[in-house]
C-alpha positions as CSV (number, residue, x, y, z in Angstrom):
1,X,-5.8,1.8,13.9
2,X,-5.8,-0.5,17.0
3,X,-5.9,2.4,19.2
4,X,-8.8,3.4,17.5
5,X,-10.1,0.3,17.8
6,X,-9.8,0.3,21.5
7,X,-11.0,4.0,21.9
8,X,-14.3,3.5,20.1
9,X,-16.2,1.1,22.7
10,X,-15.1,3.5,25.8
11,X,-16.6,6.2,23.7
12,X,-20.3,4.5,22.9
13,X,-20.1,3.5,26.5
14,X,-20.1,6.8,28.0
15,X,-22.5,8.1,25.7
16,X,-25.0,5.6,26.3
17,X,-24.9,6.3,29.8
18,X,-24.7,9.9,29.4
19,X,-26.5,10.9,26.5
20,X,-30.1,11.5,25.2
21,X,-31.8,8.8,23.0
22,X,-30.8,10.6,19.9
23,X,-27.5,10.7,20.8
24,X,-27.6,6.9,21.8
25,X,-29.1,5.9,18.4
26,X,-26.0,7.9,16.7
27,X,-23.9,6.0,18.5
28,X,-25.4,2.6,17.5
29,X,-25.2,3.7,14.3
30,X,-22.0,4.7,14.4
31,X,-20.5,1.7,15.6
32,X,-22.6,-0.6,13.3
33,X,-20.4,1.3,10.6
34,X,-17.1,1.2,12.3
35,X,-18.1,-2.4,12.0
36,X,-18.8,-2.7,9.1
37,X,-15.7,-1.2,8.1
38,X,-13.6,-3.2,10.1
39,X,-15.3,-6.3,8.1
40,X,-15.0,-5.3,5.1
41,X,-11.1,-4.1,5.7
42,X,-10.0,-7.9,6.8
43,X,-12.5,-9.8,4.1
44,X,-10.9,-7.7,0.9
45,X,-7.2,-9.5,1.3
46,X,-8.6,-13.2,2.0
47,X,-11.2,-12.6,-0.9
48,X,-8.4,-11.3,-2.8
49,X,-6.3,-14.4,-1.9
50,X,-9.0,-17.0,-2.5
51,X,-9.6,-15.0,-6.2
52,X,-6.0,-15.2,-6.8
53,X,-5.8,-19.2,-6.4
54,X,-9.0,-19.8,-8.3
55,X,-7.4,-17.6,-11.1
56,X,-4.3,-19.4,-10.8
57,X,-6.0,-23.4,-10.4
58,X,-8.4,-21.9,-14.1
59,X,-4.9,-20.9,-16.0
60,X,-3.0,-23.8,-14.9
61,X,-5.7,-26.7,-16.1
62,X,-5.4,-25.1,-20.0
């Protein structure tokens, strides 16, 4: 995953410079996604955590 991580930007890079505008817009597009995913990947176990504690702080007050 980290390599991946580390590939991606070297790859967008040397399309930008190389490719057409279409192929420059995929790329943009692309990496918004990869984004995006990378997000939403680290958010789902803190929001799972801070759910967990709330659930936990509720059951203990009854």
């Amino acid at each position: 995953m980290l390599k991946l991580a580390v590939i991606m930007p070297r790859i967008i890079i040397s399309v930008r410079e190389y490719g057409d505008d279409q192929s420059k817009f995929a790329s943009v597009e692309f990496l918004k996604v990869w984004l995006t995913l990378n997000a939403g990947i680290s958010i789902i176990p803190i929001a799972g955590f801070i759910l967990n504690t709330s659930l936990k702080i509720n059951s203990d007050s009854f």
